[in-house]
Structure formats: C-alpha cells, structure tokens
C-alpha positions as CSV (number, residue, x, y, z in Angstrom):
1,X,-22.8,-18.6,21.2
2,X,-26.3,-20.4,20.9
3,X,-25.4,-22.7,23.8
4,X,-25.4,-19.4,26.0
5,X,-28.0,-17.9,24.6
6,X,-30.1,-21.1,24.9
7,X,-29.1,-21.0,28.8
8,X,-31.4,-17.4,29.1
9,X,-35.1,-17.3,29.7
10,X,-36.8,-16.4,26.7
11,X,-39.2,-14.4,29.3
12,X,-37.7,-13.7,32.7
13,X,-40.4,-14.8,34.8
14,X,-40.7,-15.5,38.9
15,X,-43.9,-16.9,39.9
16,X,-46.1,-14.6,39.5
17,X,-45.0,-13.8,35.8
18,X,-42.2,-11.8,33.5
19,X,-40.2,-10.2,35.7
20,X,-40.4,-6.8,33.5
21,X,-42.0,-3.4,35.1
22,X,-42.8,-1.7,32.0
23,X,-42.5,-3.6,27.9
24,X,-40.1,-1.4,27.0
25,X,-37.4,-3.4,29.6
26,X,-38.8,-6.7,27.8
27,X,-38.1,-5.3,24.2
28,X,-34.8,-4.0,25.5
29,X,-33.9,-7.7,26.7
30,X,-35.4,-8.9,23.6
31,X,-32.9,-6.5,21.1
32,X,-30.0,-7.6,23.1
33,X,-30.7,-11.2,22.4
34,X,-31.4,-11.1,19.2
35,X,-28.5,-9.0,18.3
36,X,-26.2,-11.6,20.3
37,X,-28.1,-14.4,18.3
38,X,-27.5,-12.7,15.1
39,X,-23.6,-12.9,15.5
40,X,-23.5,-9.0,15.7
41,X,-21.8,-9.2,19.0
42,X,-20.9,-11.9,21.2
43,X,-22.7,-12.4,24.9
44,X,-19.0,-12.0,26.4
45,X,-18.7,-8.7,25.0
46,X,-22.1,-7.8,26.0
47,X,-21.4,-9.2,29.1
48,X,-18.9,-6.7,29.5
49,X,-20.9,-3.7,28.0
50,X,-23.3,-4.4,30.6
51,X,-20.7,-4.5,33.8
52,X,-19.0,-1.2,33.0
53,X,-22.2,0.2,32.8
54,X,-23.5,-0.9,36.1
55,X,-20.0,0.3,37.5
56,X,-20.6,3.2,35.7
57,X,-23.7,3.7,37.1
58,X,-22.6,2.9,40.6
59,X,-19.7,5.5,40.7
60,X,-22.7,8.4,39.4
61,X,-24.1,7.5,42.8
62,X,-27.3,5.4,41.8
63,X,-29.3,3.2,43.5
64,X,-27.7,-0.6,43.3
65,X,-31.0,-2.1,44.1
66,X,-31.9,-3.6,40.9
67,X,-34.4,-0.4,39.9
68,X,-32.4,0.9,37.3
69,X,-31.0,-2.8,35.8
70,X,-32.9,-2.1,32.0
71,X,-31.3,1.5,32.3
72,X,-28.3,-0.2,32.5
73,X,-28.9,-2.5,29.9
74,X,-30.6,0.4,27.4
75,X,-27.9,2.3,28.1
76,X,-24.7,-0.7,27.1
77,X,-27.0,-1.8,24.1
78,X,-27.0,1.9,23.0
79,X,-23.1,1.8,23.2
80,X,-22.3,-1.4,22.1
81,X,-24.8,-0.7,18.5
82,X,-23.0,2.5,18.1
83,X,-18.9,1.4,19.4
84,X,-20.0,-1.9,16.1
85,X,-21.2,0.8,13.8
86,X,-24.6,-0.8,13.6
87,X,-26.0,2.3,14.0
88,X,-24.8,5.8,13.2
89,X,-24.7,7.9,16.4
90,X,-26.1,10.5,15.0
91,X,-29.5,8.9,13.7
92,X,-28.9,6.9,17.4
93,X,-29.7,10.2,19.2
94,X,-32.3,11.5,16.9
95,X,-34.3,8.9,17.9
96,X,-33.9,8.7,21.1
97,X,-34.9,13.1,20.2
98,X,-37.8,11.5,18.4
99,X,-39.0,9.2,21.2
100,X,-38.6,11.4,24.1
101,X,-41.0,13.9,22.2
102,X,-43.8,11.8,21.3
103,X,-43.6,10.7,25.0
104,X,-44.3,13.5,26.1
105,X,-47.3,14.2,23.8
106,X,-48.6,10.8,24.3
107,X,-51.4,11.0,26.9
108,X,-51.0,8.2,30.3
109,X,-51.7,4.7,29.1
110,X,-51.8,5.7,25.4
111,X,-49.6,4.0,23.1
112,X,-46.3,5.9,22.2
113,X,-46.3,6.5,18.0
114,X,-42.7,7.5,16.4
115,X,-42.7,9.3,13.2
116,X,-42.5,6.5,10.2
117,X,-39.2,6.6,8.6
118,X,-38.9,6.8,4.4
C-alpha cells in the first residue's frame, strides 16, 4: 500500500504549479490519500471507486474532458466513506446540506465557514 501511495505526487503540479482549479479539488485529493494511507481502504479499491464513477459519469452524458475529474473523485470518496461505514450517510448528506448553504451565504472570494459541530 505505501509503495503506491509513495508513487503519487504529494501536489499534482505541471510547470506552472499544482494542477488544482479551485482548493477544494486539492483537499479532495488530499482525503483520499490519507484515507488510503490510513489502511481505511486500499488504492485498488479506490481505484475502482474512481472508474465506475467516471463511467458513471460518462453514461449521464458529461463532458470527458478532464473538467469534471474532482467531481468524480468527490463523488467515489463520498461513496466509498459511506459503502466502509466511515461515515453515516445520513450525517454524510447533512453536510453536504450544511455546506451547500453556507455557500451560498458566503460572499465571492470570502472564506466558506460550516457550523462547529459539539
């Protein structure tokens, strides 16, 4: 497991830097690792997480240009968590409720806050 890990980037980067649009891609790349690193899954069954979801993704009729890879990945991390019981699915989707409502109160360029948790 390590020994494929260790063959990833830490940071994708091309030339010009990381290779992520927007931080939450990088901190989706980053839980995926970590989890894998942790011995909660192993990088052949995320592997596979990941491809059904592209498939699944290609058979919705979305772009297969690479736009949409970290919604790919977001969206197999959110199912494998869930399918290994790390995380109810319930308190998975209120959230993702949570998030998606301080977004949209959060003013452009302002950082998103979530509600603490007890």
């Amino acid at each position: 497991m390590k020994s494929e890990l260790a063959a990833l980037p830490r940071l994708p980067r091309d030339a010009e830097g990381p290779v992520f649009r927007a931080p939450w891609e990088a901190q989706a790349f980053a839980m995926a690792v970590t989890l894998a690193e942790r011995g909660l899954f192993t990088w052949k069954e995320w592997a596979t997480y990941l491809a059904d979801e592209i498939a699944a993704a290609r058979v919705r009729g979305e772009a297969d240009d690479g736009s949409r890879y970290y919604h790919d990945w977001l969206a197999a991390l959110e199912k494998i968590v869930a399918d290994k019981g790390l995380v109810a699915t319930d308190a998975l989707l209120t959230r993702k409720d949570e998030w998606d409502r301080a977004a949209r109160a959060t003013p452009h360029g302002q950082p998103i806050v979530l509600p603490r948790r007890p």
